[in-house]
N, C-alpha and C positions, 0 to 999 in steps of 0.2 A: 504493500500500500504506500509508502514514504518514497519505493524507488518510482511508483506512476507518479504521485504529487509533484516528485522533484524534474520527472518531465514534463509535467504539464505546464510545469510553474519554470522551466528553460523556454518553451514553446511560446507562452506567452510574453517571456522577456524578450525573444529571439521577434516575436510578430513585432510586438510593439518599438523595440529599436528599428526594426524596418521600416514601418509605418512613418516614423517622426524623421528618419532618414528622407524617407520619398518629399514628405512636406518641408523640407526643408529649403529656406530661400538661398536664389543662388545669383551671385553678383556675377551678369553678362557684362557686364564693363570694368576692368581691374583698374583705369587711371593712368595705367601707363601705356599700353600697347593696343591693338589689337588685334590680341590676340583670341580667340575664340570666333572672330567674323571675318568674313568673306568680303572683298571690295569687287563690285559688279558695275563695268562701267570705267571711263576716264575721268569720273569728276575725284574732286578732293573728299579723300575722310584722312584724318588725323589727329595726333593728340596733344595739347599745350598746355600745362598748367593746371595737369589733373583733368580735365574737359574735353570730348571729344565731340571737332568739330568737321560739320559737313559743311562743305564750300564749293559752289561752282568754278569749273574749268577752264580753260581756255575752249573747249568743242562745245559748251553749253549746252549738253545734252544731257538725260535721265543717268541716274547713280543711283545705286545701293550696295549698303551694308549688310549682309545678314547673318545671321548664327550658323552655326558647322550644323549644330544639332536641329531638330524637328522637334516641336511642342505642340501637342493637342491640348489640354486642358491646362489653366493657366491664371495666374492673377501678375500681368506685369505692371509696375509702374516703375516711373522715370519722370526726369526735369527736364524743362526745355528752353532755350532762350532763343529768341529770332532778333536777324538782324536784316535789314535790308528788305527783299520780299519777303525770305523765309516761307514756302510754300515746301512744303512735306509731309511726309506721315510716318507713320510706324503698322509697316503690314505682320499680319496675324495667318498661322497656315499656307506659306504663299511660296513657291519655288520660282526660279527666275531660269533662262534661257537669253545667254548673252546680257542683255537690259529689255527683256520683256517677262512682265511680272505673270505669274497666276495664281491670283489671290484676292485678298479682302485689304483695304486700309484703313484704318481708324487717321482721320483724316489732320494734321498738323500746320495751317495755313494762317495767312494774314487776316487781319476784324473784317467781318464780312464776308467770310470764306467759308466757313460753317464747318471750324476746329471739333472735333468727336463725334463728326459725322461717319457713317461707312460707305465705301467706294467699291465697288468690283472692279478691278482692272480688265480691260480686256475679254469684256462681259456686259454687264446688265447694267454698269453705271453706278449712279447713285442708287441704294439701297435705303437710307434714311440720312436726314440731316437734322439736325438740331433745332430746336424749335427758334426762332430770330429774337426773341427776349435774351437768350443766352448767349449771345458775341457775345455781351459784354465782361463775361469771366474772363476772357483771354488779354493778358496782359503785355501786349504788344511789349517790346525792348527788353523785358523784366523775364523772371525766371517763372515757367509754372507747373504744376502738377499733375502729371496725369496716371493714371490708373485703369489699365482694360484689361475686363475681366469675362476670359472665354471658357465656355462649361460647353460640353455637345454643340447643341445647334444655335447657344445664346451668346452673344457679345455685348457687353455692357461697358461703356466707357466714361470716366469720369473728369470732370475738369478742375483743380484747384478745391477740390471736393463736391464738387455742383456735378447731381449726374447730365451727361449731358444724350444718352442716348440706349437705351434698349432693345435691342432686335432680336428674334428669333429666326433663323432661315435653312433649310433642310439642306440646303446645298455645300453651307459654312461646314454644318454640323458634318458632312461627309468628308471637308477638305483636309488633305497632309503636308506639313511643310513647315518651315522656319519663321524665326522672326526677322523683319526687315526694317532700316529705318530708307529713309528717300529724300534723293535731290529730284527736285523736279527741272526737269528742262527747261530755256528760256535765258539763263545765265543770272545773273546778280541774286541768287541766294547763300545766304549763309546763319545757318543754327548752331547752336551748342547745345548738349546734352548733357548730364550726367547723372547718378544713382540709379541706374539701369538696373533693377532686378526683379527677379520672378520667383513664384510660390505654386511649384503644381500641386494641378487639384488633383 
């Protein structure tokens, strides 16, 4: 009887260190390098001063970043600063080919852009945008907070703590693939990021 107890009672240390293991948050951006993402694309990504920034090129075309790894389920948040246009996003599920996305973006742009909106690339378009009372969370020049959080077929993204969007879509819910940040084409963008981390669900 003492030698089942003392398996059962390994079994449940052994589940539960796994468990707290799996949830465990993990910093995608270390501050100095990057190292763990992929640069897709000739625009600028790089690091200064703890911050890692994306900056258009001299070809003025699309760029990303994205993780080695693939995440399905997911609570990421991160900072952001924009300078200039700053028109970006941060794609969820999305694989790339050369600089053509296939995925979802939670949407990273200038007031009146409709920041925590979702995008399909290369697809359906807008999926939803933010309601227009909510520009005003996004603090143009300044640093702000975002938080999206994807479960199966739900994405949910938050601004500076203001949720700013809700969506349910069978097709998200189906997608594999990385996380991406983005230059957009057009030339004169340039953002900052940093405290880049995720919490799978």
């Amino acid at each position: 009887m003492k030698k089942l107890f003392a398996i059962v009672l390994i079994g449940v240390c052994f589940f539960g260190a796994l468990s707290f293991s799996f949830n465990d948050e993990i910093n995608l951006f270390n501050g100095k390098d990057l190292n763990g993402w992929i640069v897709y694309g000739t625009e600028k990504w790089y690091v200064e001063d703890g911050l890692l920034i994306s900056e258009s090129g001299p070809d003025k075309e699309y760029g990303y970043l994205g993780t080695e790894k693939n995440y399905k389920n997911f609570e990421l948040n991160l900072e952001f600063k924009q300078e200039a246009d700053g028109n970006s996003g941060v794609f969820i599920r999305s694989t790339v080919d050369g600089t053509k996305v296939s995925g979802w973006q939670v949407e990273v742009a200038p007031p009146g852009h409709d920041t925590g909106g979702i995008y399909e690339s290369y697809g359906r378009g807008w999926l939803i945008k933010p309601d227009k009372e909510k520009d005003s969370v996004l603090k143009f020049g300044d640093w702000n907070q975002m938080k999206i959080v994807v479960m199966g077929d739900r994405v949910t993204s938050y601004l500076n703590g203001v949720q700013m969007v809700d969506y349910s879509d069978s097709k998200i819910g189906e997608g594999e693939g990385g996380i991406l940040l983005q230059i957009h084409d057009g030339g004169g963008i340039k953002v900052y990021w940093k405290n880049i981390t995720l919490k799978p669900l």
